[in-house]
C-alpha positions as CSV (number, residue, x, y, z in Angstrom):
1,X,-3.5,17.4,14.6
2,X,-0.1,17.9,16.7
3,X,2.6,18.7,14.6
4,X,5.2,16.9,17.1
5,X,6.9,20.5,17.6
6,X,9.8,20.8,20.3
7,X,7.9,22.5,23.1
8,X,7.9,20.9,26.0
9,X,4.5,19.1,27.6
10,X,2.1,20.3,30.1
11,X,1.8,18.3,33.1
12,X,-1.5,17.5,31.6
13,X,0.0,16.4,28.7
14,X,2.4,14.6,30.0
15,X,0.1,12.5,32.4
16,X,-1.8,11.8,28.5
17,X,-5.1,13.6,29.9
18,X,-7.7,16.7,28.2
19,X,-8.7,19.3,29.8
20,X,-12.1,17.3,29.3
21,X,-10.5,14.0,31.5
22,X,-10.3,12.3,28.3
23,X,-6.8,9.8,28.6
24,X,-5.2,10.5,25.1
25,X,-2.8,7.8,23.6
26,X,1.1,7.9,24.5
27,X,1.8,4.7,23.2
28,X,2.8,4.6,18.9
29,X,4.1,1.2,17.4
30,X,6.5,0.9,14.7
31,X,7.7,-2.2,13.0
32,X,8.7,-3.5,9.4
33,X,10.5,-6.8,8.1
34,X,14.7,-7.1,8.1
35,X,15.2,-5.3,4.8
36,X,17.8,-6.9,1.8
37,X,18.6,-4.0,-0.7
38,X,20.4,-3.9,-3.8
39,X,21.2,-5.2,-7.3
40,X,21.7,-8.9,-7.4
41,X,19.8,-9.6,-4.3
42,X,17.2,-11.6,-5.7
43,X,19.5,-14.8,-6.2
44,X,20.4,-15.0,-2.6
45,X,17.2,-15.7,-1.6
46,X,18.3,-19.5,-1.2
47,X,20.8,-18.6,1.2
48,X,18.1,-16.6,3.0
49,X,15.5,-18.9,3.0
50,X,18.2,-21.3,4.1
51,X,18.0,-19.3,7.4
52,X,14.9,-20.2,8.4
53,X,14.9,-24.4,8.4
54,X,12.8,-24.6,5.8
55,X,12.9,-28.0,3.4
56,X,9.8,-27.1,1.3
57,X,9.2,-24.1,0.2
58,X,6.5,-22.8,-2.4
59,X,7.2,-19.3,-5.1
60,X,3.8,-17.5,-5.8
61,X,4.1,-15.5,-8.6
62,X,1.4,-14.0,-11.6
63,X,1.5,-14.8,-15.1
64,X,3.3,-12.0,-16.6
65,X,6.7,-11.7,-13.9
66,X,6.3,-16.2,-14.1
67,X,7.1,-15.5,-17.9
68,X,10.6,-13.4,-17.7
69,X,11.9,-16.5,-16.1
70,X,12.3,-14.6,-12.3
71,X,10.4,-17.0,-10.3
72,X,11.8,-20.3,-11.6
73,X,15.0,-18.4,-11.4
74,X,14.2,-18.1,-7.6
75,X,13.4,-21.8,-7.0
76,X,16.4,-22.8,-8.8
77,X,18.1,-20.8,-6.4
78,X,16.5,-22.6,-3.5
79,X,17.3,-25.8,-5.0
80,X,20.8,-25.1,-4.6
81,X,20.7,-24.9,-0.6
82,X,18.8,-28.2,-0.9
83,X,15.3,-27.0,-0.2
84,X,12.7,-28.2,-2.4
85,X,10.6,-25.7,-4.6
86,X,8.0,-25.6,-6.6
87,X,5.9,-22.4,-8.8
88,X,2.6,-21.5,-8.5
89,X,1.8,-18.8,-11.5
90,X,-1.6,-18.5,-11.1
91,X,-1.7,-15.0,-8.6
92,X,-4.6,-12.7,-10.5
93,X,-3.4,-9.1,-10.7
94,X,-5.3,-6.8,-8.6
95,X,-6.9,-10.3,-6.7
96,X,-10.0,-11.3,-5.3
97,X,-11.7,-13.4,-2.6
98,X,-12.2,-15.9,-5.7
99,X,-8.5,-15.6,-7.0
100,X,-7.4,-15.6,-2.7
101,X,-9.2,-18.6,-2.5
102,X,-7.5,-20.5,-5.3
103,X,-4.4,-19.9,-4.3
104,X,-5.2,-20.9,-0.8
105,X,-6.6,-24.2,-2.6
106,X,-3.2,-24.9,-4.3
107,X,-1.4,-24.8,-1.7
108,X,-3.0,-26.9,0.5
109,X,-3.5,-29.4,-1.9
110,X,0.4,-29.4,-3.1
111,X,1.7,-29.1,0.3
112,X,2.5,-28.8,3.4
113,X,4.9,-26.1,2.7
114,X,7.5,-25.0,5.2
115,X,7.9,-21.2,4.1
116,X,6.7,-19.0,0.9
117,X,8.3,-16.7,-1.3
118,X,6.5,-14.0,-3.0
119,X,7.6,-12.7,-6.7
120,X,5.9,-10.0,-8.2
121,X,3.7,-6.5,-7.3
122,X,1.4,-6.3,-4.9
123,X,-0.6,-8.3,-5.8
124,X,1.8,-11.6,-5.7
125,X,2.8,-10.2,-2.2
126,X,-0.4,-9.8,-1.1
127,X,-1.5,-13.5,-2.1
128,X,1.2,-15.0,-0.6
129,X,0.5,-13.2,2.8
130,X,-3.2,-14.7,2.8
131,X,-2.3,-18.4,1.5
132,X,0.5,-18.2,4.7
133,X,-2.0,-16.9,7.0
134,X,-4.6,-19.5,5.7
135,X,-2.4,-22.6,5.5
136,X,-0.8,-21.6,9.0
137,X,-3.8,-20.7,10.9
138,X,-6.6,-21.9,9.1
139,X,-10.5,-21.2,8.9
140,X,-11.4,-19.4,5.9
141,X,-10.6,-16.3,4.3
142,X,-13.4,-14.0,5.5
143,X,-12.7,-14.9,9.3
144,X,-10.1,-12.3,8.7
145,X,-11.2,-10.0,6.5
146,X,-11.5,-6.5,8.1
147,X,-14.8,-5.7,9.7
148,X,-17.5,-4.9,8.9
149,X,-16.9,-6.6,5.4
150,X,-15.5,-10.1,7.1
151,X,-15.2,-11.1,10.6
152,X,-11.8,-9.5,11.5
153,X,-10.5,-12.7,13.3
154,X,-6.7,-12.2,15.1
155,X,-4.9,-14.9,13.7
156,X,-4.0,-17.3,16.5
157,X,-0.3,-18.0,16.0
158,X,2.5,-17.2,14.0
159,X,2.7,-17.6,10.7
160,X,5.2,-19.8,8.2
161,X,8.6,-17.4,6.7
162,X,7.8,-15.4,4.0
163,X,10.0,-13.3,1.7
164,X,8.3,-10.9,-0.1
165,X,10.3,-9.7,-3.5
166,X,9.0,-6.9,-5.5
167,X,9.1,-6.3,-9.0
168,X,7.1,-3.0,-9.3
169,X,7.9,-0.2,-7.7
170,X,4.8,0.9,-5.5
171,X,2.8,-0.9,-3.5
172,X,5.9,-1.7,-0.6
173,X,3.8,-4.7,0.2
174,X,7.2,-6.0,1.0
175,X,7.1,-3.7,4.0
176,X,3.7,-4.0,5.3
177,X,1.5,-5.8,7.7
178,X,-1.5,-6.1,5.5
179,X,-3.3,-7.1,2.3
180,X,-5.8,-6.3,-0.3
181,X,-8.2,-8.1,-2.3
182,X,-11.4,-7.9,-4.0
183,X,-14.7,-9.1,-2.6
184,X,-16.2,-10.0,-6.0
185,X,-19.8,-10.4,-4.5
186,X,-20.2,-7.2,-3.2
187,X,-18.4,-5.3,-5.5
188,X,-15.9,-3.8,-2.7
189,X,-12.0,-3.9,-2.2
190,X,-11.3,-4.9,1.2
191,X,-8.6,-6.2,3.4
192,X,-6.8,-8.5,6.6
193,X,-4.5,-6.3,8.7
194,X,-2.2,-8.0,11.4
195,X,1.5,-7.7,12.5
196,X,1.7,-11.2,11.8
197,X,1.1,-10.8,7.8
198,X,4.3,-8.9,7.4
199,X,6.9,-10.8,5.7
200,X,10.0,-12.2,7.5
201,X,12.3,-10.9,5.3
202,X,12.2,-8.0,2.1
203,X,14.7,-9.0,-1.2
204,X,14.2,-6.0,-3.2
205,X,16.3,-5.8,-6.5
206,X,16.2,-2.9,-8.1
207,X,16.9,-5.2,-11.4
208,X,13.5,-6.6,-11.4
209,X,11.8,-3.6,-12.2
210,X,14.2,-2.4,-15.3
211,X,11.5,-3.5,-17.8
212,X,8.1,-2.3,-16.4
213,X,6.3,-0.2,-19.0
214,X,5.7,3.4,-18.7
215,X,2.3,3.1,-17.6
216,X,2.4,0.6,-15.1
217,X,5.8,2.7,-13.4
218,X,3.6,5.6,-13.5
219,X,0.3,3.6,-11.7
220,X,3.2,2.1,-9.3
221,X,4.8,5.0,-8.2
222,X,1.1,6.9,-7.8
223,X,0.8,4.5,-5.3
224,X,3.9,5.4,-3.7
225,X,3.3,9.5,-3.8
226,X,-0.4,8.0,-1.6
227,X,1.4,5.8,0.5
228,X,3.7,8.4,2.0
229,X,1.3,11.7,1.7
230,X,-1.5,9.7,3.6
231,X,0.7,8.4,6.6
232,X,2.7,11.9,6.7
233,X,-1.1,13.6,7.4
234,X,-3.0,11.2,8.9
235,X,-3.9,11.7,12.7
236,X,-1.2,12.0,15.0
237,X,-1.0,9.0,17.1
238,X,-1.4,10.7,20.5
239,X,-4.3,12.7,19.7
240,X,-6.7,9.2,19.3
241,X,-7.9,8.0,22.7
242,X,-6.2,5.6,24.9
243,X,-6.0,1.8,23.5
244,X,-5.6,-0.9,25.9
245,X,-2.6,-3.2,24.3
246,X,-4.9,-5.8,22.9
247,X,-7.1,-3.2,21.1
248,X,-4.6,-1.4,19.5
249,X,-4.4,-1.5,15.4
250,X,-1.5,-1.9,12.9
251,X,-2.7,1.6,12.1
252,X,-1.9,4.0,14.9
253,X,-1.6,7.4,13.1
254,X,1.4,9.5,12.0
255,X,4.4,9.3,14.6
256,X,7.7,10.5,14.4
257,X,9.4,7.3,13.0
258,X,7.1,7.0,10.5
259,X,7.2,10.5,9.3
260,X,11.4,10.4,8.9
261,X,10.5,7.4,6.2
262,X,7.7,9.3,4.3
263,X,10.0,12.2,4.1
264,X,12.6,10.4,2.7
265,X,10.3,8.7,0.7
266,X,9.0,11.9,-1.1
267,X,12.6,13.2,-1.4
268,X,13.6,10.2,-3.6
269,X,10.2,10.5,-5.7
270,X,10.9,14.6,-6.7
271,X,14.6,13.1,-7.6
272,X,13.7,10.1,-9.7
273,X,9.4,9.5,-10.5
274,X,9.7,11.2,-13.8
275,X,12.7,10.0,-15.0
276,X,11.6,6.5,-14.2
277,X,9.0,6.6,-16.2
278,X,10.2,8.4,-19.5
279,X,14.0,6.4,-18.8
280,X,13.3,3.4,-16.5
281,X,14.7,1.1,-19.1
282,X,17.7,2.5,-18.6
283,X,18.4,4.2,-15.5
284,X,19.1,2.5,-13.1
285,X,19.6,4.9,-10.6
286,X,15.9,5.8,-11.1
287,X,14.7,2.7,-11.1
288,X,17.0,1.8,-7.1
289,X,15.3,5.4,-6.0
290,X,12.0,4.5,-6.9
291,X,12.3,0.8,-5.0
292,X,14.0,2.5,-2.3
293,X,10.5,4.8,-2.0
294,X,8.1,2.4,-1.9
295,X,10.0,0.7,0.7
296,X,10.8,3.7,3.0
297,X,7.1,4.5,2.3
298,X,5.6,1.3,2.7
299,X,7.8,1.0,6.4
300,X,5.7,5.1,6.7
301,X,1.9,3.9,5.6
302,X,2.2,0.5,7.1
303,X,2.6,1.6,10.6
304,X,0.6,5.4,10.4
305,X,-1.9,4.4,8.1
306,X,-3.7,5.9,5.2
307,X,-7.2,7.6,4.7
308,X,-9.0,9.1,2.1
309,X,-7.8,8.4,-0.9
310,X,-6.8,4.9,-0.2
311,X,-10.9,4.6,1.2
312,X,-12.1,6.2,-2.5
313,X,-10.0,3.9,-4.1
314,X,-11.4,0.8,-3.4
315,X,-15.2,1.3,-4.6
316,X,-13.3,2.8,-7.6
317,X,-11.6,-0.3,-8.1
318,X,-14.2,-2.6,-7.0
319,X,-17.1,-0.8,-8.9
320,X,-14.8,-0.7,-12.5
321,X,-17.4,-1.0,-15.8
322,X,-15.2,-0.8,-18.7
323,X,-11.4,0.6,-18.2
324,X,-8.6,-1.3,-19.5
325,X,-5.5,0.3,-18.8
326,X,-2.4,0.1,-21.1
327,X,0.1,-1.5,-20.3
328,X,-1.9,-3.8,-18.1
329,X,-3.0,-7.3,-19.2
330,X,-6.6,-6.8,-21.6
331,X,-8.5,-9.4,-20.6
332,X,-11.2,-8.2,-17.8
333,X,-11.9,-4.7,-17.6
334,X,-9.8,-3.2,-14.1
335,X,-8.3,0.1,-12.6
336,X,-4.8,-0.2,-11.6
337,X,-4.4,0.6,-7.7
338,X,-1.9,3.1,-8.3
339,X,-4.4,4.8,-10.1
340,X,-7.9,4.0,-8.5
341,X,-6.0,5.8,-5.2
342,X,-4.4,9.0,-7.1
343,X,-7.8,9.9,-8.8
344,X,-9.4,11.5,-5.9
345,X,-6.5,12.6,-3.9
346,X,-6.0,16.3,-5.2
347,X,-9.8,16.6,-4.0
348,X,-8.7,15.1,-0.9
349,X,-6.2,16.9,0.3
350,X,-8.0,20.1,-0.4
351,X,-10.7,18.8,2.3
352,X,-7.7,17.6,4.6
353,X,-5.7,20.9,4.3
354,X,-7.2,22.1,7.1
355,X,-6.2,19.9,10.0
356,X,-2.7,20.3,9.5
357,X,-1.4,23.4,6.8
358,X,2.0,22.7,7.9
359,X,2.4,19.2,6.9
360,X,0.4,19.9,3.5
361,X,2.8,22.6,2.4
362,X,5.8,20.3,3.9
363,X,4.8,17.5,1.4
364,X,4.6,19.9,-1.5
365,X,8.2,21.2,-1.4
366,X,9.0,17.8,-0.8
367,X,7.6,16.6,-3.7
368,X,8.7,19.8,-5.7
369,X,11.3,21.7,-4.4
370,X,10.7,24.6,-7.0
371,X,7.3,25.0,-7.5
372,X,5.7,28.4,-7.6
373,X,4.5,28.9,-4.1
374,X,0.5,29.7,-4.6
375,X,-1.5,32.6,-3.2
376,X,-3.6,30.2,-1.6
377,X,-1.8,27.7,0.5
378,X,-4.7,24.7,0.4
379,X,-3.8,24.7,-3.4
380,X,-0.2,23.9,-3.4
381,X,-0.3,20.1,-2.7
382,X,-3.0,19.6,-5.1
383,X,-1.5,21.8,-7.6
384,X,1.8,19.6,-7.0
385,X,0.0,16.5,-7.6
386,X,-1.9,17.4,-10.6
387,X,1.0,18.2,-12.1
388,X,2.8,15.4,-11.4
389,X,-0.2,13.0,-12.8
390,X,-0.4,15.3,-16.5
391,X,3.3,14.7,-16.7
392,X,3.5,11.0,-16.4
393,X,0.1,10.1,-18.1
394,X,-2.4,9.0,-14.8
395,X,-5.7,9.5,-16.5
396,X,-8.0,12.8,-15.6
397,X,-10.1,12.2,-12.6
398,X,-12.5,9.1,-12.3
399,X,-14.2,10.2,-15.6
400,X,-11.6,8.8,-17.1
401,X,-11.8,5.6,-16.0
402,X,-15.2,5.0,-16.8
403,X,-17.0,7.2,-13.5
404,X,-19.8,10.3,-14.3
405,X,-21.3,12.0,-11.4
406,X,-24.4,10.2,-11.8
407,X,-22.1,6.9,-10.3
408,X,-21.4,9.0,-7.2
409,X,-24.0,7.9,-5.3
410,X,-23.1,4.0,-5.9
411,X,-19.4,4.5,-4.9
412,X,-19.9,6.3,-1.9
413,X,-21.0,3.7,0.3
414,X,-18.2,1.3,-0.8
415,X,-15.8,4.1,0.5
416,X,-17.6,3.9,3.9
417,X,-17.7,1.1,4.6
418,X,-13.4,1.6,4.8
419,X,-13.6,3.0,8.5
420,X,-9.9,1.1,9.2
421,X,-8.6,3.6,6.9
422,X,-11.7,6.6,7.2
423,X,-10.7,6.2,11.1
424,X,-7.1,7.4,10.3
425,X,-8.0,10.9,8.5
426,X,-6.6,13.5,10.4
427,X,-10.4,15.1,10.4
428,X,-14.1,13.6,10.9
429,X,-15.6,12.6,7.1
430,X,-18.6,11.8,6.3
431,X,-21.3,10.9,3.7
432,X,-21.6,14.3,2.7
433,X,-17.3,14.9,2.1
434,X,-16.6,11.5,0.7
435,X,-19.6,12.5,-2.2
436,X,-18.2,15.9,-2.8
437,X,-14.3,15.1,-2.9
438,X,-15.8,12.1,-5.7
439,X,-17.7,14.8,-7.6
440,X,-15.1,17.2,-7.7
441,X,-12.6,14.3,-9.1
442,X,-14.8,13.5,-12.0
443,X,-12.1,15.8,-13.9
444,X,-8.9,17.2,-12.2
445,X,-7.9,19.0,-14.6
């Protein structure tokens, strides 16, 4: 993988062609929504929505954030700059084609709505972006599901304004051009990817997040430590072959721009992860740091891309028996994103070590600035990240959340069938790796 050094390029290079004639990529995008930052931003969101035209405007939200009072707190504020506004509390955490789909169903049948605000995690966010898509475009939701699970349609046209407001500290949905669901029927976690799903504007408020239990801080900002380490050592973007504009993905591999966000992303997380978790209820400088990371590295992932561990997660997730987290609502067994993606990603940076040391042992000072520097450098990021997870209770491996190596077999064929995110690891996997990174995650410690 280039490491996007200062050395000037060969007049090969610079023409974007191999010694072999291949025509490398020169081309990297970068985008991410207008950003609104701070404490208190959350009730200017009728001013903001204001903005836009809108007259109707609909607040998807899940159960748990709809009963601390923020989302009608949202539409009263909309109210106030004479735009009508109404709740929908019905998002499922950690949602599905099923729970997509009756989401999409309420909406259409309580509308036509002019614009959508999202209130919650990830998984509000993520709903929203597929009703919006759905209500604005049509057809049905597997059209656009990524290939080779759905149909991987290009939405047609734009889409209605949506302002994404988080009130976990992880996912930076808010950021991103993409979104994640369940497919119930065959047991996989999939999702749509377009530059039209990003939201038009991000209201984060660190606020929001002050009473978020330990646990679900700690899944959260898992999510965050993935988000940036995955897009700061994916493939570089001019080492994939050339894409003709309408063929190339939201994911075009690590680039400089995103790689100044993940940085900054992992600078915040050494400064503030712990402490957010043991103190979030009452620092709020932690808390604002935390936001501020899975922002920065939600504007880093959402343009590089992720791999491996963001691949295992989703059979992980999608394959769960029995796990109920704490902290999490106890009514259907589930793993928590955050976690289903750290479980396996020690294993999988060992395999990834390789195809860039440099960048490896760059994200391990980042994340800890004093740790002892190990004999053998393939070790320090996972030594890093194992003993991050120990410290702020993510559970041991996928034998923890339910997974012996006799499952392996059954989860690695969900993870394969992620090639949007399997195309983006900075070295060819396989079969063969994808089983052995599982195997070796059973227990991480």
């Amino acid at each position: 993988m280039s490491s996007g050094d200062d050395s000037g390029p060969t007049s090969s290079e610079a023409s974007g062609e191999t010694a072999a004639g291949t025509v490398e990529e020169t081309v990297f995008t970068w985008g991410a929504p207008p950003l609104k930052f701070g404490a208190g931003a959350s009730d200017e969101i009728g001013f903001d929505m204001s903005q836009y035209g809108v007259e109707r405007v609909l607040v998807l939200t899940d159960p748990g954030v709809a009963a601390l009072g923020i989302p009608q707190r949202v539409a009263e504020n909309l109210k106030r700059y004479g735009i009508e506004a109404a709740v929908f509390d019905g998002v499922h955490v950690e949602p599905s084609d099923a729970s997509f789909a009756a989401a999409v169903d309420h909406a259409r049948e309580s509308g036509p709505w002019d614009g959508f605000v999202a209130v919650g995690g990830g998984s509000a966010i993520d709903t929203a972006k597929a009703v919006d898509l759905l209500t604005s475009c049509g057809g049905e939701l597997m059209d656009y599901v990524n290939k080779p699970v759905g149909r991987g349609v290009v939405p047609p046209g734009p889409l209605k304004p949506l302002v994404a407001v988080p009130t976990t500290a992880g996912t930076g949905a808010e950021s991103t051009a993409m979104c994640v669901l369940d497919v119930l029927s065959m047991k996989v976690k999939t999702g749509i990817s377009h530059w039209r799903l990003r939201p038009a504007l991000a209201v984060v408020d660190p606020l929001l997040t002050m009473s978020l239990p330990p646990e679900v801080t700690a899944s959260a900002g898992m999510d965050i430590v993935c988000h940036a380490l995955e897009s700061y050592t994916a493939g570089w973007y001019g080492d994939s072959a050339r894409h003709r504009p309408e063929e190339r993905v939201t994911y075009c591999g690590s680039n400089p721009v995103s790689d100044l966000w993940c940085e900054k992303a992992m600078d915040l997380i050494a400064k503030s992860f712990r402490r957010a978790v043991h103190h979030g209820a009452e620092d709020v400088e932690a808390r604002t740091d935390m936001l501020m990371a899975a922002t920065f590295a939600g504007m880093g992932f959402g343009n590089s891309g992720v791999h491996i561990p963001h691949a295992n997660a989703y059979p992980i997730a999608g394959m769960v028996k029995d796990y109920r987290p704490a902290g999490y609502p106890q009514d259907e067994p589930m793993v928590p994103h955050g976690q289903s993606v750290s479980l396996t990603a020690p294993e999988a940076f060992r395999f990834s070590f390789s195809s860039a040391p440099e960048r490896h042992l760059r994200a391990a000072s980042l994340l800890a600035p004093d740790a002892e520097r190990l004999s053998d450098p393939s070790e320090q990021l996972p030594r890093v990240l194992v003993g991050l997870m120990r410290d702020i209770g993510i559970p041991n491996g996928i034998g923890a959340v339910g997974y012996g190596e006799s499952d392996v077999p059954d989860l690695v064929p969900g993870t394969m069938k992620q090639q949007r995110l399997l195309t983006t690891c900075p070295k060819p996997v396989n079969e063969e790796d994808i089983e052995r990174i599982l195997l070796n995650s059973v227990q991480n410690w």
